[in-house]
Structures are given as C-alpha cells and as structure tokens.
N, C-alpha and C positions, 0 to 999 in steps of 0.2 A: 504493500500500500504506500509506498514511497518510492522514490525518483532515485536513479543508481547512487550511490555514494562515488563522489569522481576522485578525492581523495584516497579511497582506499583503492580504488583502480589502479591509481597512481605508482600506490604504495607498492601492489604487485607488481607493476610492473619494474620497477628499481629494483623490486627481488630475485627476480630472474635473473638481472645482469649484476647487483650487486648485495649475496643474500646474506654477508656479514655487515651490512648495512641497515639492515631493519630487525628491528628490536620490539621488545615486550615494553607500557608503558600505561601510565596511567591516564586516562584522557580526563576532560573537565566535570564529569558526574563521578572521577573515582572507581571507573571498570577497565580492566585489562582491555588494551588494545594493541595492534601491529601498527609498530610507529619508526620514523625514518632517525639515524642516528647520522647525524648532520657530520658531526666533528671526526667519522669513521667516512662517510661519502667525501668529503672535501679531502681528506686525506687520498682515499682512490681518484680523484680528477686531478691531483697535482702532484708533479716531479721533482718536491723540495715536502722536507719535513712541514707539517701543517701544527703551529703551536696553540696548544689546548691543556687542558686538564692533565696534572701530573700523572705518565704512565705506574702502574702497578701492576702485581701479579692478585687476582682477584676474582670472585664472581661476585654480579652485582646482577639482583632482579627487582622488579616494582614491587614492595613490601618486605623486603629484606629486612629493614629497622624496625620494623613493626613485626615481625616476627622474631626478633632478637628478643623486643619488648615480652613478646607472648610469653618468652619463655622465662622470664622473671617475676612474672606481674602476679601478686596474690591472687586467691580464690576462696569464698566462703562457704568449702564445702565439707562431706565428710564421706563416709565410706557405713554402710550400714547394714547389718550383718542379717541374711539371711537362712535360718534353721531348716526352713522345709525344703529349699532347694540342696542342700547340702550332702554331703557321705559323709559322717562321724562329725560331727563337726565339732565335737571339744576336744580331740583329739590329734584331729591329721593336721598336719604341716605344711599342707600346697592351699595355696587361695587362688580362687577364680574373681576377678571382678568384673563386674557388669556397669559398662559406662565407658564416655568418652575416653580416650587415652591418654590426653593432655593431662586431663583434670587427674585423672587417674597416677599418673607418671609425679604431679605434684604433690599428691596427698602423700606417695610412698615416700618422697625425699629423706624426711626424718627418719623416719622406721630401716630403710635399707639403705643408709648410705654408704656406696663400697662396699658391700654386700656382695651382690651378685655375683658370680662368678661368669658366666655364659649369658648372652643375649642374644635369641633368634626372631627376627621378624621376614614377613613376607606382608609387604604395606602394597597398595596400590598402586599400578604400575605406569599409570596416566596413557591408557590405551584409549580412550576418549569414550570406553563405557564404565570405567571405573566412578566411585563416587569417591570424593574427596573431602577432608573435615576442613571447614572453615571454622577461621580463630575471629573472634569480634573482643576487645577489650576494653575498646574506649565507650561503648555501650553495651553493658550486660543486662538489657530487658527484653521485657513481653517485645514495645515495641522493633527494638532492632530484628527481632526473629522474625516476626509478624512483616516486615519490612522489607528483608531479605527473603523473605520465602522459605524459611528454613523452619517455623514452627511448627511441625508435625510428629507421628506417631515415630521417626526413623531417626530423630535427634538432628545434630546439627551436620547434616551433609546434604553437600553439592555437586551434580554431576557436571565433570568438565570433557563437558562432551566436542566432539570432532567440531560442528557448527560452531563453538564457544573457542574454536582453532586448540585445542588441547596445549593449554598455555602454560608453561614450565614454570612459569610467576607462581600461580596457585597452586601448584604441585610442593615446589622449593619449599612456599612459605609454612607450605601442612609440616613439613619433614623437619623443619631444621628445628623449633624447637623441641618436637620431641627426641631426637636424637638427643642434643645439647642436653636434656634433662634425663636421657636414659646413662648418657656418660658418668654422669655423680654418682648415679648405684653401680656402676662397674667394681669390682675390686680393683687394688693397684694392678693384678695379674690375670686381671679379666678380660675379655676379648666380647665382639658381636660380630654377629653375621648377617647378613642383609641378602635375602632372593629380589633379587630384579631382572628386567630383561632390557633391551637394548635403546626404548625410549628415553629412558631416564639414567643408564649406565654412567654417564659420560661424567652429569650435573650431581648424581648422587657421589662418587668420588670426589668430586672436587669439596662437596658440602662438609664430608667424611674426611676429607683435608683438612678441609676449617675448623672443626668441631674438636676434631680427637688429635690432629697433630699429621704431617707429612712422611714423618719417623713414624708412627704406628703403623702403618700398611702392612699388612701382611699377606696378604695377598688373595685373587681373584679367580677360586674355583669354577670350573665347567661344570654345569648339569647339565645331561640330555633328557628332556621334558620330554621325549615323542621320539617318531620316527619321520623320515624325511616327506613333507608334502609337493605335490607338484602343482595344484592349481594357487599358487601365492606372486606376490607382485616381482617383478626382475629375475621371476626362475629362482629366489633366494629362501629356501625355506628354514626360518629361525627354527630349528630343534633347539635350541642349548638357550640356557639363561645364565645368567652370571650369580654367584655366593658372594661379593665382597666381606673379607676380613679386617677388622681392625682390631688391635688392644689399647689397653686404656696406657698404660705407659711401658717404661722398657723394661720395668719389674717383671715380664711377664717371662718363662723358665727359657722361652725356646720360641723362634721363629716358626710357624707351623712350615712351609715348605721350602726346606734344608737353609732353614738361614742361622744363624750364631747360637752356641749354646750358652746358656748360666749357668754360672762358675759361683761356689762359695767358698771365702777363706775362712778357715777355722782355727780355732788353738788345738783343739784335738789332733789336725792333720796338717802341722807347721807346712807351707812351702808347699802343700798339696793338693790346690786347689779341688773341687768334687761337686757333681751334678747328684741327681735322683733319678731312677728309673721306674716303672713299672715292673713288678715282681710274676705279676700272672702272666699265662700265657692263654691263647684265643683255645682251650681243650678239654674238654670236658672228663671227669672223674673215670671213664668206662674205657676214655681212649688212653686216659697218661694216668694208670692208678698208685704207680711211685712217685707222683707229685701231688698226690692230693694225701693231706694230711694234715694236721696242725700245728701252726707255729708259735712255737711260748718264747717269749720275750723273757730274755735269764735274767733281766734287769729289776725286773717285779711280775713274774709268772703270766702276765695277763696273756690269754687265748686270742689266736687269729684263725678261725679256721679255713681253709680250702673251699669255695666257691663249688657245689658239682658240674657248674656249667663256665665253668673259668678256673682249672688249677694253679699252681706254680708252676713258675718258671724252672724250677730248680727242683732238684730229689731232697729227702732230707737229710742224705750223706752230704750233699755241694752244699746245703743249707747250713750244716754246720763248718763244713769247711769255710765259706765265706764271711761266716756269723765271725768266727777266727779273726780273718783278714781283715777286718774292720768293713765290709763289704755291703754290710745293711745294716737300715738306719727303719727305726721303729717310730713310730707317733710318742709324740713329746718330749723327742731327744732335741732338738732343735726347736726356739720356738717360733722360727721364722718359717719352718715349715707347715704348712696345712695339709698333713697326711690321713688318711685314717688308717691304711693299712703298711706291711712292711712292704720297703721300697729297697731295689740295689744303689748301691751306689760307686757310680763311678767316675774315676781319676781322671783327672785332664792328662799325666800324662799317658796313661792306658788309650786314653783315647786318639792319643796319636798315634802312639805304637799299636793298637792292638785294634785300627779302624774297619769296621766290616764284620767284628765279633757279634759272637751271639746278643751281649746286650750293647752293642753297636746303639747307635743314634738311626733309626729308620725316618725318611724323610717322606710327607704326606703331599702327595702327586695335589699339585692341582687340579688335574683330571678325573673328577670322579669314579672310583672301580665301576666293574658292572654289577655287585650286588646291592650296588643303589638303583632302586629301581625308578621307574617314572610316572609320569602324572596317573597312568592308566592304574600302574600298583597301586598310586593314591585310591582312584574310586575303588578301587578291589579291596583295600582296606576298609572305606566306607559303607561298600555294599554289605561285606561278611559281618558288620558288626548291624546293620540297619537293614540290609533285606532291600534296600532301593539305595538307589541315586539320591543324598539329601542335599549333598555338596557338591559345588560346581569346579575342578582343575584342583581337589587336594593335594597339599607337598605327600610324597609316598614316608613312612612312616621310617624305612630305610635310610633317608636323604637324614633326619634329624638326628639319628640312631647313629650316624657315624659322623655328623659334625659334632656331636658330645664326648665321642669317642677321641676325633681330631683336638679339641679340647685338651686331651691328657698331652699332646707334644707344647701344648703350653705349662699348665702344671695340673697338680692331679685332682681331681672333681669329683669323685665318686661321693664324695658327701656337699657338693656343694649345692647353690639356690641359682635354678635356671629362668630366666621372665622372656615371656614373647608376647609384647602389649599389641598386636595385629593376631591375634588366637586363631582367626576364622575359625576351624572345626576342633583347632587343639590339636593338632597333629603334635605337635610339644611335649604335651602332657603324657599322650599315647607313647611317645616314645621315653621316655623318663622313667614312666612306670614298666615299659616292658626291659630296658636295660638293667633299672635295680630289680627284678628281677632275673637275671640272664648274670647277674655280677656279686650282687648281695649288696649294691650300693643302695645310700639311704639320701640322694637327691629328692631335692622339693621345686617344684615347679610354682610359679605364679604367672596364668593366664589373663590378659585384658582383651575384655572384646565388646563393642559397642552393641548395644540390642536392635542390629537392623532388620528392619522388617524385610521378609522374605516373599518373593514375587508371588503372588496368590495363582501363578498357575503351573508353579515351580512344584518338582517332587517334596521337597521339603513341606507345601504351604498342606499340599495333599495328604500327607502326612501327620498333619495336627502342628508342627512347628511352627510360631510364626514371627519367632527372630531366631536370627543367625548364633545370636547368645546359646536360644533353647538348643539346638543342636551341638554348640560345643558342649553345656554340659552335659548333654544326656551322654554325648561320646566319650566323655571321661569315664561315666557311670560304667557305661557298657564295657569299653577297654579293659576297667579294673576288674570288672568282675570275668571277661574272658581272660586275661591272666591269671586268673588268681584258679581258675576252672584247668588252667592248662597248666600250671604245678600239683593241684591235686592230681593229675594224670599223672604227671611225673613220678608223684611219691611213691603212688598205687604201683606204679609198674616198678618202681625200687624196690617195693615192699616186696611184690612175688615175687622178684631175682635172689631176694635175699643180701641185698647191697646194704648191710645196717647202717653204714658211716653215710652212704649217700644218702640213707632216707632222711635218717637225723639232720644230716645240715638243706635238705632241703625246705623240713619243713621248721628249720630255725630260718631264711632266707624267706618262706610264705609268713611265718609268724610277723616277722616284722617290717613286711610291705606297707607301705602305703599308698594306699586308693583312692585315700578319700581325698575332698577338698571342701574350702570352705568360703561359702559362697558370699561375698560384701559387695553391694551397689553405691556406688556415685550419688549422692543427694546431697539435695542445699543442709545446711547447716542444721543442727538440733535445736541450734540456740535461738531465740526467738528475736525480732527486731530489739525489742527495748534492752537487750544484749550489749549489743553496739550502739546502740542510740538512746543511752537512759532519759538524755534530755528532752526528748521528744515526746516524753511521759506528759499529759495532761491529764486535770484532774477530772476531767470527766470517764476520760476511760482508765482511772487509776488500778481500781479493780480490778479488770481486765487483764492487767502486766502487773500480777503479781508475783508470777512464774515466770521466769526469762528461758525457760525450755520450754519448746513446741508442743503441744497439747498432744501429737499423734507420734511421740518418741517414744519408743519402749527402753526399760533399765538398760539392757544389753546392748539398744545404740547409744543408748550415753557412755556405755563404756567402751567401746569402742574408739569415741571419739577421744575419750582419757586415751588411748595406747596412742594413737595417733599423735595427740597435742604432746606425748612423753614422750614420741619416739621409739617405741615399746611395738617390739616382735609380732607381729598381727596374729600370725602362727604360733603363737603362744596356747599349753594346752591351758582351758578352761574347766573350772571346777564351780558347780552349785551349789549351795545349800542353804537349809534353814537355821539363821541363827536366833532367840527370840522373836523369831512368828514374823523373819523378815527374812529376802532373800539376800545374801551375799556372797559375792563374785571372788573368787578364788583365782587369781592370773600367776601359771607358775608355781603353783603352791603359795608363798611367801610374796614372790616379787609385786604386787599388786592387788592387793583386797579395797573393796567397793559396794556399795552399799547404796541401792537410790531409792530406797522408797521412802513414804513417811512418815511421822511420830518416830523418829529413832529416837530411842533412850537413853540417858546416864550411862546404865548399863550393859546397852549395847556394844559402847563406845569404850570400854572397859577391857570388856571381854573382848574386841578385835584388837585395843592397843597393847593387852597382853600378847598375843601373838606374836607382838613384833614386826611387822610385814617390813619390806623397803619402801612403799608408799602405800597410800590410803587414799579413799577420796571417800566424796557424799556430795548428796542433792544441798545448792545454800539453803532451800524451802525447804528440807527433811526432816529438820527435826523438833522434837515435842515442843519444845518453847526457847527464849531467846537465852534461856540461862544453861540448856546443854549447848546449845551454839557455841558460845561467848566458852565453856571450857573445855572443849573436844581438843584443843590446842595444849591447853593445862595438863588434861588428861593424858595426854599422848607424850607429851613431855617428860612425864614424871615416869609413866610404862615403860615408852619407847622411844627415846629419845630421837635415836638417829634415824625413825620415822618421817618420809614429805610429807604432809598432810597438805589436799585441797579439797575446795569445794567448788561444784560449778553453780 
C-alpha cells in the first residue's frame, strides 16, 4: 500500500558493487535497518587514505551498549520453587528452571559464582525462522510489551525473520549479555561450548573474543548433523555445524586439542614438575576383571571402588607399584586439586622421555569420532523415550556425552555442576544422568529453558505438551527412570552370573544416582510494592501494606528467595518439620533454618536459637507481638551467638 522505497533501492544496489559498504543501523523510529556506511564507501572511491574515525580491531553492531547495559542492569525478581513439577525435590541436586535466561542467568550470579565447571548451549541460530529474546531495560512495563508486540502467552520473543532481512544486530545483542553473565559462573578451569552453524559462526567468535579473552580459544569442533543433501542453494550442502570452545582462563589443566599441558611445582617433588591423569580406562569389569577392584588410600583407609562399566587403568600389582613411585595422587592431597577419585600422575620429564606411553597425553580431534551420532540419533532418542516426534532437530545424546567427557582433557569433572541455559528438550540432562551412571560420577546439571509455546499442530501440541519447558521436563522424568530400569537389568543379569563384586558396586552406582530435579520458575519479586517504596504508603490504604510480602507467596518461596538474596546452594537438601505447631525449614541441616508463619513465640525462638544454625531468618509480621520481635536478637545472642539472624 505504499510507493517503492527508492532509498532502499538505492541501498541494494551499492550492495552488489560494494557489500562491505552497507551496514546494520538504526533509523529514526529506532528499528534495524540496511544502511550505507559513508566513511567505508568514500574510502572504496579514492586512491589516498580517507581520514575518519580512529581505526581499531572490533565488532560494532546497532545496540551493542545497550546490551552491555543489559547485562549489568538489576532485576526485581526471584526464582520460585515448584513441588509438583519436580523428582524428589528435597533431595536431588540438579535444578530445572522455567523462565527467560537472562533473568534466569542473573538471579544465579550469587549462588554459583565460578561454580560451574562445563557450559553447553545450542541458542538460536538466526536462520530467519528462529525466535529470538528481546532485552527492553529502559522500560520494564505492561506498556512496552503491549507496545512491542511481545505481551503474550510465549514471553518475551521475537521472530527475526528473512522479510525482517535476518539482522545480526538483534541476534548479537540477545547473545552477548548472556554469554558475558554465563562467564562469572564458569570456574577458573571451566570451559563452554556453543552449537552453531554457519550464519552466525563468524560474529559469535568474535563476541567469544570479547567476552572470555583471544587466549581462551580453544578450539572449533566439527559435527556432522546429517548426510549430504542435493537439492540446497550453490550445490553446497551444510552437513557439519560448528562446537566453539572457550575456557574461562588459562587455569584450565590442558588445551582440549593437543595444545600445552599444566604443570605443578610442589615441595613434595623439588624440580619435578607433575600433571594428573585419569586412572580408569573406557572397560568394563567382564572385559578387564584384574582391574577392577578397590582402591584404599594407605593415607586414611578410605575406599574407591572400580566403576563395572569403567575399570582401572592399572592391575592392582602396577597399582601398588606406582602407589611406590609417588605415581598417584588421591583426593585431598592437594588442595588445589578438584578430584574425587585416584588420578596418575605424571612427570614433565617422563613426559618427554617417555611420549606416546600408555598414560601418554591423548589429544581430542577436533573432528568429531563416528560414535557421535547425528540429528537423526537425536529424534531416535526422543522417539524411544516418547513414542513420537515431540522435538524438532535434537542435539543426539552422544554429541553431549562426549563433550563432558572432552571436558576431562581440561580437568576432571566427574563431580562437577554442568548449566545449559538454551535446554530445548534437555539433551544435557539426558546425558549427565546417563554418564554418572556408565562412570559412578555424581554431576549435577542445571537446565534453563523458556516456556514456549509449542505450535498447536506440532507433534508435541498433539501430545498434550504445550510449552517446550513441559517436554524438557517430562524428558528428564522419563531419561531417569529409563536409566535407572537399565541398571536394574544390569544387576539382574550380575546376579545370575554370579559376579558378586559386580553386582555390589552396581547397585552402590544405582543407589546413589541422581534423577531427580528441582523445579524453580522466574517470577516478579515476593516482596510487595511498599517493599521498595515505603513512602508511597498512604493513609488510606495503610491497612492494606501491612504485609510487605505478596498475598499469593507461599513459606517455601520466601525461602527461596532467602538462598538467593545469601547466595546459598539452590540444591541444597531441604528438611520439614513441625516445631510448636509451626513449620520450619531445615536448609542443610544447620546451614539455614527458617520459619514464616505466624504468632511465633518466645519459645519458639529458643528452641531454634538452641540449635545453633549459621543463619536464621522469619516473617518481620510473624511474630506474636512487638516484644518477641524486639528480643529474637537478644535471644539469639545469648544461645547462639555466631548466629545471622534476618527478617524479611
């Protein structure tokens, strides 16, 4: 219903002849548009340097500072725990959350900072049918959503679609600050991994540049997705996506693909410098039964047993021969290491002399093996656990199962905390739970995934699903309990052989899997307005803001929000009970007792400050009158001193 646009005509047509000339840009209503970059064209029309704006090495996109912004700028929200969606939930150590990833990526700062050990995402690949999250900071209302078009059932996403010219701008600005904030939970010797394919290759390196450092690179694994197509554009058909790796700094043990090893000097081994290896080897108890066995640490007796589906590396003749030679190094001898099990360890100069040996440095192809399997294994993993198609292109369950493993050439993770804030169906999870079982490791995953609604005439929608959330958790559900179905096989058929060592440590390995997770959503604050805006209190509606918590918060999201505002383990186990005719929250055993309801008593407040906790908290409206208020401080003082005591 409009007249051609002769500028942008224009525009294309300079792009033809000069396409590093035209740029992404903001026009005068503030939308991306294809815009001419003047001071790069004047430069192509003449034969002498053209003086302009000081050269640098950089990307620069329309909202780059404004998404630097994003990634610093508070948020008034909280994380709020839900029971009925959950597997065990006072128990297990993996959390799922439900909600944007930004918000999500913020609220975790305190709780896991440097934390993490592994981060794997597969974020949107800006193929111009993906949906992309849009950041608003300088207006967080009804109106701006209502505004932008974004107020609906699917949260705050935008499709940037082909017509919308699939602009790098809006891609960048989603990415960079959640990157930039997923960098702070890394550990020092932490690394991520990132699936992408070739739209955005180029621009996510460079951001992974800015972000984590030019020295982090570690390098750019091949996945083949598929097999080769032939009706695609120029005869070129993309099978292979890319992995980019980075670590968070150079603390991390080893270059994943043959690059420098870490060396530590110790007083134990003057002038000898010495790395850590891996002790197991890829074999199970039936194939190598003179390496499966149990190792006692002579230091203080404590057991390590044999793995049945992952022995030693070693008999337990070379295990004492080495033990000898100073040759292994057990958990807690060093406290710079993060072990849990016994590791070899070896010599820098061995490792000259003696390159190519058995516990030799093996260096991890960039090239993916072939038992990574592809997209298609993906759905063959979603069919077999769901009976249909619920998921559209899942990573195969293989691909994560051996970048966790590639992981161990940086340092060793079998007990560490994996996050993949782009979950889609949890392929993550899936693989987490199936290697500590296949290992005997005791990794915790934490899944973010937004609840998008699922296309109503999509297998999924057919299905009863009707966001992408519900299907990552159900595929957790289902995962754990097909693993946990496929060791009792295992045990059973131990049992009949009469393998007793194998049956024993199998079902020490089922005993102490974990399945479960626990499930916290993304919501506004607990706290109510007159929270943060006492003054705003009038006296008509005095009454009304008596209570500075939200009428529809239950005890358990206020405490919650307590772990949160402390910093305090999310996965922490939880304990209930009733103390005089009230409930209270047990975090930890010790580490954190809590108590919201109301009328607490004198003697409530006794009986919990006897225990001693490391902190305490309560409702400020909780209790019986202003005179246990005024001495729960008193009280606690005199019990337990070294007691925080708050209240909200």
């Amino acid at each position: 219903m409009h007249t051609p646009d002769m500028t942008q005509d224009n525009i294309a047509r300079i792009r033809e002849l000069f396409p590093n000339c035209v740029t992404e840009a903001k026009d005068r209503n503030g939308n991306i548009s294809l815009a001419v970059d003047f001071d790069a064209l004047r430069q192509e029309l003449s034969n002498s340097i053209v003086e302009g704006e000081r050269e640098r090495y950089r990307l620069d996109w329309p909202g780059k500072k404004e998404a630097m912004l994003a990634a610093n700028a508070p948020i008034a929200k909280t994380l709020r725990p839900c029971r009925e969606e959950s597997v065990d939930f006072d128990t297990t150590q993996n959390l799922f959350i439900e909600g944007d990833n930004l918000d999500a990526l913020k609220l975790l700062q305190e709780s896991y900072l440097g934390k993490v050990k592994m981060i794997y995402i597969d974020p949107p690949y800006n193929t111009g049918n993906d949906f992309i999250y849009e950041d608003d900071f300088a207006e967080n209302t009804d109106e701006y959503l209502e505004r932008s078009n974004q107020k609906d059932e699917t949260g705050r996403l935008v499709a940037n679609t082909e017509s919308n010219g699939r602009f790098h701008s809006d891609w960048l600005s989603m990415m960079y600050p959640r990157l930039k904030l997923a960098r702070n939970l890394l550990t020092d010797d932490g690394a991520i991994f990132i699936s992408i394919d070739d739209n955005e290759s180029a621009k996510l390196m460079t951001i992974c540049e800015n972000i984590f450092g030019s020295n982090s690179f570690v390098g750019q694994f091949s996945w083949r997705k598929r097999t080769a197509k032939s009706d695609v554009p120029f005869g070129v058909s993309q099978d292979c996506e890319k992995i980019l790796c980075f670590v968070k700094t150079d603390k991390a043990f080893l270059a994943l693909p043959g690059g420098t090893r870490r060396y530590f000097e110790t007083d134990d081994f003057p002038e000898r410098p010495w790395r850590v290896h891996d002790l197991t080897k890829q074999t199970t108890a039936s194939e190598r039964q003179n390496s499966y066995f149990t190792i006692v640490n002579p230091k203080n007796g404590k057991e390590y047993p044999a793995n049945p589906n992952r022995t030693w590396a070693v008999t337990r003749e070379t295990f004492e021969e080495y033990y000898k030679q100073g040759k292994i190094v057990f958990p807690g001898d060093y406290d710079f290491l993060s072990i849990s099990k016994p590791a070899f360890r070896y010599f820098k100069d061995e490792d000259k002399a003696k390159a190519g040996e058995r516990f030799g440095f093996i260096p991890v192809s960039t090239f993916l093996p072939e038992s990574v399997g592809m997209t298609k294994e993906g759905t063959e993993d979603i069919v077999s656990l769901f009976d249909r198609k619920v998921f559209t292109f899942p990573k195969p369950v293989s691909l994560i199962h051996f970048l966790i493993q590639a992981m161990t050439a940086i340092s060793p993770c079998s007990s560490s905390l994996i996050l993949d804030f782009f979950a889609g169906s949890s392929t993550t999870a899936h693989a987490v739970m199936q290697l500590n079982a296949e290992d005997g490791g005791n990794r915790r995953f934490i899944m973010v995934q937004l609840p998008e609604v699922c296309d109503e005439k999509s297998e999924a929608a057919k299905a009863g699903y009707k966001t992408i959330a519900e299907i990552s958790k159900e595929r957790i559900r289902r995962a754990g309990k097909k693993i946990k179905e496929e060791m009792a096989a295992k045990q059973t058929s131990a049992s009949s052989t009469g393998q007793g060592s194998l049956l024993d440590a199998a079902k020490l390995v089922a005993s102490s899997l974990d399945t479960g997770f626990r499930v916290l959503k993304v919501d506004s604050s607990n706290m109510a307005d007159v929270f943060y805006n006492p003054d705003a209190v009038s006296q008509k509606t005095l009454m009304e803001d008596v209570s500075n918590i939200k009428y529809d918060r239950s005890p358990e999201d206020l405490l919650f929000q307590v772990l949160l505002d402390w910093g305090v383990d999310l996965s922490l186990p939880i304990r209930r009970v009733k103390r005089q005719g009230k409930t209270v929250f047990f975090v930890d055993e010790n580490a954190l007792v809590a108590c919201f309801d109301k009328n607490i008593t004198e003697e409530l407040v006794q009986e919990l400050a006897k225990l001693q906790p490391v902190r305490a908290v309560f409702r400020d409206d909780g209790f019986a009158s202003d005179a246990v208020k005024i001495n729960v401080e008193q009280i606690f003082r005199l019990l337990s001193p070294g007691t925080l005591v708050k209240t909200l």
